[in-house]
GUGUVO-155038 format. One record per residue: residue in one letter; z, x, y of N, C-alpha, C, O in turn; residue number from 1. Coordinates in nm, 2 decimals. Example, Ala and Ser with C-alpha at 12.3 -4.5 7.8 and 13.67 -1.06 7.14 Angstrom:
> aa  n.z  n.x  n.y  ca.z  ca.x  ca.y  c.z  c.x  c.y  o.z  o.x  o.y  i
> a  0.78  1.32  -0.57  0.78  1.23  -0.45  0.78  1.32  -0.33  0.85  1.42  -0.33  1
> s  0.71  1.28  -0.22  0.71  1.37  -0.11  0.79  1.29  0.00  0.80  1.34  0.11  2
END
This chain:
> aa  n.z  n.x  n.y  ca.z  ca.x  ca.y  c.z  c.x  c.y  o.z  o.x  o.y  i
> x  0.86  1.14  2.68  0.88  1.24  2.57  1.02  1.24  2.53  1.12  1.27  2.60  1
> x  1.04  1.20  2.40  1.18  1.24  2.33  1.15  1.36  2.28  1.04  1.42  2.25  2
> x  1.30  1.40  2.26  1.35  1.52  2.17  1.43  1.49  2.11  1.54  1.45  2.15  3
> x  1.38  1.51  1.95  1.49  1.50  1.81  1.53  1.63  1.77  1.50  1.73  1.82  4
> x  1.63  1.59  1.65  1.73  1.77  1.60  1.66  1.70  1.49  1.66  1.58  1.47  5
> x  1.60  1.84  1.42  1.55  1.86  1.28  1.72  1.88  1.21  1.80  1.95  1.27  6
> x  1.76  1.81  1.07  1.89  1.85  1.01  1.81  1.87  0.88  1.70  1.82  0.87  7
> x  1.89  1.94  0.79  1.86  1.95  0.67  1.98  1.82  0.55  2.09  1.78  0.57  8
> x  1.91  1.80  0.45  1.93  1.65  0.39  1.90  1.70  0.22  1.81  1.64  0.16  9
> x  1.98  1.79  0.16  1.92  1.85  0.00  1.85  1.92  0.04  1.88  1.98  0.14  10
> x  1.71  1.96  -0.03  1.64  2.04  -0.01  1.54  2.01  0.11  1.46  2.10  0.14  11
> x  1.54  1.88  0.17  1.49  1.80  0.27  1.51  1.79  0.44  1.62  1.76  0.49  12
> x  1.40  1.82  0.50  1.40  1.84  0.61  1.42  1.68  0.70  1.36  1.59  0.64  13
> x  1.50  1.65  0.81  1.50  1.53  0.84  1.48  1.51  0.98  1.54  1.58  1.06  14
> x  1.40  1.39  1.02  1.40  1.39  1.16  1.46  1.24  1.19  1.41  1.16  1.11  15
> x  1.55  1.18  1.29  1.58  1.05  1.33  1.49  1.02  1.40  1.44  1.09  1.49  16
> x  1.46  0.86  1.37  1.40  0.79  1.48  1.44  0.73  1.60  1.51  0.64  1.56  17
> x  1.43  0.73  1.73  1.53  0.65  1.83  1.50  0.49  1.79  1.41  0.45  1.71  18
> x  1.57  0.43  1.86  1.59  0.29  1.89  1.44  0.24  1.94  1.38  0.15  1.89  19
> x  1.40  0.32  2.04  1.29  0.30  2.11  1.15  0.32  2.02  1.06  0.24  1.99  20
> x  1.17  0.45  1.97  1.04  0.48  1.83  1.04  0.34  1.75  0.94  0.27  1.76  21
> x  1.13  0.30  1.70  1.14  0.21  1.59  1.12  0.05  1.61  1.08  -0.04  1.53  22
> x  1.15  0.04  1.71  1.13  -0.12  1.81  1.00  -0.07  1.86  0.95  -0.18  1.89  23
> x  0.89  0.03  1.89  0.76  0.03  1.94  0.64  0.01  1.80  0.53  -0.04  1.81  24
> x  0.74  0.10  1.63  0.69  0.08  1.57  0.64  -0.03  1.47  0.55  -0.04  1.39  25
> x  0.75  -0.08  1.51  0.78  -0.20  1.45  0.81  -0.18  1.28  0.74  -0.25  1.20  26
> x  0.92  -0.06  1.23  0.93  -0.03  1.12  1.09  -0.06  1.12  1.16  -0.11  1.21  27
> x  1.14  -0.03  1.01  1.31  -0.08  0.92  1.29  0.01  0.83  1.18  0.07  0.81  28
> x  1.44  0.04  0.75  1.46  0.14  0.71  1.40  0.07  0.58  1.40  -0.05  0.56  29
> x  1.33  0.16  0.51  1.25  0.18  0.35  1.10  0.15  0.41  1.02  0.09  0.33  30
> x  1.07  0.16  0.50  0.93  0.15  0.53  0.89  0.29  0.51  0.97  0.38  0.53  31
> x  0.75  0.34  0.46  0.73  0.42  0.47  0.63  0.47  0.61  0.61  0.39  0.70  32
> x  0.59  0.59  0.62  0.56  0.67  0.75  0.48  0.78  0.71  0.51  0.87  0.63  33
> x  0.33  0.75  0.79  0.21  0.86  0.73  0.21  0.90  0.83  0.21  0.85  0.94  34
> x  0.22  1.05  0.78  0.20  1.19  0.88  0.08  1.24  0.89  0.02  1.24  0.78  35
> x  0.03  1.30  0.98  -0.13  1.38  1.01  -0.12  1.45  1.06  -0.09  1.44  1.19  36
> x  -0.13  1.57  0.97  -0.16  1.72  1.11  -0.31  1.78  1.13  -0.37  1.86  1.05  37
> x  -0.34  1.74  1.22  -0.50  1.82  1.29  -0.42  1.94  1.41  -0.31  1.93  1.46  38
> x  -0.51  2.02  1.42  -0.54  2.15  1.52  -0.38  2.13  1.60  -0.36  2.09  1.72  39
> x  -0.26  2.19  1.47  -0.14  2.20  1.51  -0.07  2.10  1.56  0.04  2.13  1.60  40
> x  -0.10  1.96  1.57  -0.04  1.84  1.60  -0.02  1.78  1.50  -0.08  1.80  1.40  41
> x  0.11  1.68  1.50  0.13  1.62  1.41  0.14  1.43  1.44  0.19  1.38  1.55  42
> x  0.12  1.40  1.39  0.09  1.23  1.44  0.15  1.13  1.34  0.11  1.14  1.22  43
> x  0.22  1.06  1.37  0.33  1.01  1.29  0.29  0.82  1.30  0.28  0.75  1.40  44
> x  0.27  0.79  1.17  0.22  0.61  1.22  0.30  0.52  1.07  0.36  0.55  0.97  45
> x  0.27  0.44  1.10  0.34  0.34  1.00  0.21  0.35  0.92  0.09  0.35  0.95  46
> x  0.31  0.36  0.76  0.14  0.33  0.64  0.14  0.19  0.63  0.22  0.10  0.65  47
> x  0.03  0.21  0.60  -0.03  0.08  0.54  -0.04  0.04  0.44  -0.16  0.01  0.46  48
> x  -0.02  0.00  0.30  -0.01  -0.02  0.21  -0.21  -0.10  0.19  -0.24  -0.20  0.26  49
> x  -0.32  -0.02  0.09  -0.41  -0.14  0.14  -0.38  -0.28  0.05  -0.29  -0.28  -0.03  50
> x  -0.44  -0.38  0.07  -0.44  -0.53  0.08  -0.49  -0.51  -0.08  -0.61  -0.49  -0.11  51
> x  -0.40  -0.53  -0.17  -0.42  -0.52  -0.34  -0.49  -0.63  -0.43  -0.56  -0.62  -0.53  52
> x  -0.44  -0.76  -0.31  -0.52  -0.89  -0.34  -0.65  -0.83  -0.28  -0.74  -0.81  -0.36  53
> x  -0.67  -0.81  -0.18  -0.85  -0.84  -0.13  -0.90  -0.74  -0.22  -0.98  -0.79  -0.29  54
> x  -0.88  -0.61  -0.25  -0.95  -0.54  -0.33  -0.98  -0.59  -0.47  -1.09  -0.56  -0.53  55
> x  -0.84  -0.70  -0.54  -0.95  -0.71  -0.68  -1.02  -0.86  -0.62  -1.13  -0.88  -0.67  56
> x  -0.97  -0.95  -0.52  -1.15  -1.03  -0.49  -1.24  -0.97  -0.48  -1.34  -1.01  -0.55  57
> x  -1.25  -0.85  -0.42  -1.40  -0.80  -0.37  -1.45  -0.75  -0.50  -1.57  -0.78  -0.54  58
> x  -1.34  -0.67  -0.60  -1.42  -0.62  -0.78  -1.41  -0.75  -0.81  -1.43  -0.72  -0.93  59
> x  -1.40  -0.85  -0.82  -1.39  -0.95  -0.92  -1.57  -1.04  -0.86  -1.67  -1.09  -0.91  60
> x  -1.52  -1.03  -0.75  -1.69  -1.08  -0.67  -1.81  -1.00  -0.76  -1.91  -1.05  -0.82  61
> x  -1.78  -0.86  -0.74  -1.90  -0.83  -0.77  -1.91  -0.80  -0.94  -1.99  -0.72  -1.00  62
> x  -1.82  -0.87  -1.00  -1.83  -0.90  -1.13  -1.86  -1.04  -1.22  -1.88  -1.07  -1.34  63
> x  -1.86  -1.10  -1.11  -1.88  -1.22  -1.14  -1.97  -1.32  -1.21  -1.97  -1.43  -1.26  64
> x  -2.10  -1.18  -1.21  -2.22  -1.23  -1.30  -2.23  -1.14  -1.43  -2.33  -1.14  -1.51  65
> x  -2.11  -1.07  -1.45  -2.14  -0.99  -1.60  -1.96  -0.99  -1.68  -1.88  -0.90  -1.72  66
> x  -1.97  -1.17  -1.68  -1.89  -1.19  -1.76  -1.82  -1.13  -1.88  -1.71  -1.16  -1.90  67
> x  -1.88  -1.07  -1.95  -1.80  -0.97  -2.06  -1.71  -0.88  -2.03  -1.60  -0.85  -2.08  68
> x  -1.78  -0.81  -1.91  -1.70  -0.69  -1.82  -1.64  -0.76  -1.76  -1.53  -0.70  -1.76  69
> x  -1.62  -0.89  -1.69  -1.53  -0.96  -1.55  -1.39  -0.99  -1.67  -1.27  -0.96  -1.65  70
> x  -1.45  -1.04  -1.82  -1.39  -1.09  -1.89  -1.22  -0.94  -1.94  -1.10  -0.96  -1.94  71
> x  -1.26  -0.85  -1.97  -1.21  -0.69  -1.99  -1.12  -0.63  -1.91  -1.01  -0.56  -1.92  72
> x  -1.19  -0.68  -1.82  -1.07  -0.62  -1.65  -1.02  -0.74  -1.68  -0.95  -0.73  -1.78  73
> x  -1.03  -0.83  -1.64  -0.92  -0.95  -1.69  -0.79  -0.91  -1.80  -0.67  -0.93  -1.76  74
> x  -0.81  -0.85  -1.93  -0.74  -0.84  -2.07  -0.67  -0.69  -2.06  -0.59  -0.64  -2.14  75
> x  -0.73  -0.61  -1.93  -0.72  -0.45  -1.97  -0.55  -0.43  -1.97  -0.48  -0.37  -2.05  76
> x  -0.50  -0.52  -1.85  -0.31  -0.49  -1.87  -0.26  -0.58  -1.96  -0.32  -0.69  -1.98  77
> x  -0.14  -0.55  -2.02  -0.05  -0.64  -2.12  0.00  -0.72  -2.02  -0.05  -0.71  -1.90  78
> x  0.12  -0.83  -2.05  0.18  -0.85  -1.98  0.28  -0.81  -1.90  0.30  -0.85  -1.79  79
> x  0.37  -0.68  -1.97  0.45  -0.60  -1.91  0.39  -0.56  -1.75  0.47  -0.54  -1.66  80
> x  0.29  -0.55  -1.74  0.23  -0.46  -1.63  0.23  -0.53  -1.50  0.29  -0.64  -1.53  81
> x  0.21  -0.53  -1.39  0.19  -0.55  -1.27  0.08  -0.66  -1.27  -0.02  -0.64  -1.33  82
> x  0.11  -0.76  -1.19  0.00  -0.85  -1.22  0.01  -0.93  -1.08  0.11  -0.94  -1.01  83
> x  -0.12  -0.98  -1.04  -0.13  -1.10  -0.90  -0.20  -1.16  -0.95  -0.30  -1.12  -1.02  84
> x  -0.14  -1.34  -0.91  -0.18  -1.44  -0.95  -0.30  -1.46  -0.79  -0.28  -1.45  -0.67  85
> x  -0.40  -1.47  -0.84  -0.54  -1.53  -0.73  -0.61  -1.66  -0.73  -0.68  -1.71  -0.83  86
> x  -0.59  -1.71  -0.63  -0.68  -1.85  -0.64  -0.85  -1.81  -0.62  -0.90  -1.73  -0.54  87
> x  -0.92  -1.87  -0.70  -1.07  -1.89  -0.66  -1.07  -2.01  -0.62  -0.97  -2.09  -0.61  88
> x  -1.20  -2.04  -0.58  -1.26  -2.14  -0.54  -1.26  -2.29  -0.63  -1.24  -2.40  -0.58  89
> x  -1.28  -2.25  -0.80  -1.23  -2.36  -0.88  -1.11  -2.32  -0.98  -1.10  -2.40  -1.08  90
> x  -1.04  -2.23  -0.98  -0.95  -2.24  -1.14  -0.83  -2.11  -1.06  -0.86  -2.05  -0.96  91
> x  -0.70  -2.10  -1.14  -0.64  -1.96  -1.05  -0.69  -1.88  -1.20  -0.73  -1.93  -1.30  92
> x  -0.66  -1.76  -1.17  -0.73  -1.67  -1.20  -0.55  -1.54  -1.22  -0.47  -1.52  -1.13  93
> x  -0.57  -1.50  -1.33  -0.46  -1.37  -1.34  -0.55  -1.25  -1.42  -0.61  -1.23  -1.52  94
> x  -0.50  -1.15  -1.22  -0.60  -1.00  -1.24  -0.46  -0.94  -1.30  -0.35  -0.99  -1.30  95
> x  -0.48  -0.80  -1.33  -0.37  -0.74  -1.39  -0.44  -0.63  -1.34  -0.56  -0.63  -1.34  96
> x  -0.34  -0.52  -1.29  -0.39  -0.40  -1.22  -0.27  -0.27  -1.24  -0.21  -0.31  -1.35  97
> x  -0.24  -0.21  -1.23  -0.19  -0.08  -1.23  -0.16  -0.08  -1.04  -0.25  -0.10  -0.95  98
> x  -0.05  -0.05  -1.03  -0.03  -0.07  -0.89  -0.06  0.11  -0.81  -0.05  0.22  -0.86  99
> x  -0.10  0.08  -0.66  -0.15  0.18  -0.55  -0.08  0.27  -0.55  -0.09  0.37  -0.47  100
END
């Protein structure tokens, strides 16, 4: 069991990580860190960001047979916007998304 000092940081509450937390979590500074509180505990874990590519394979899979619509999500971002280049199986493919 460690023990940290809560400091204040602006309007911001702050806790340091040890050497040991940080090498077990395998996190670096600008990583982010999801907190969970159940029945007065608090549980502290590395986030996860989810997987942005597999989610539009998986919508792009099950669009695959209603081309007008596959065609729409395809055109819905401009260029300015956030975009991943995807390989298919025959041709690459640019989804355009609004990021997580």
């Amino acid at each position: 069991m460690e023990i940290r000092r809560v400091f204040k940081s602006g309007n911001s509450y702050v806790v340091s990580l040890s050497k040991n937390v940080v090498e077990t979590f395998g996190v670096k500074a600008g990583d982010h860190i999801e907190f969970s509180i159940r029945d007065g505990k608090v549980t502290i874990k590395p986030y996860k960001r989810p997987d942005r590519v597999g989610v539009i394979k998986k919508v792009a899979g099950c669009l695959k047979d209603r081309d007008s619509l596959y065609k729409d999500l395809l055109e819905i971002r401009n260029d300015d916007e956030d975009r991943e280049e995807l390989f298919s199986d025959n041709k690459a493919e640019i989804f355009y998304f609004m990021p997580l």
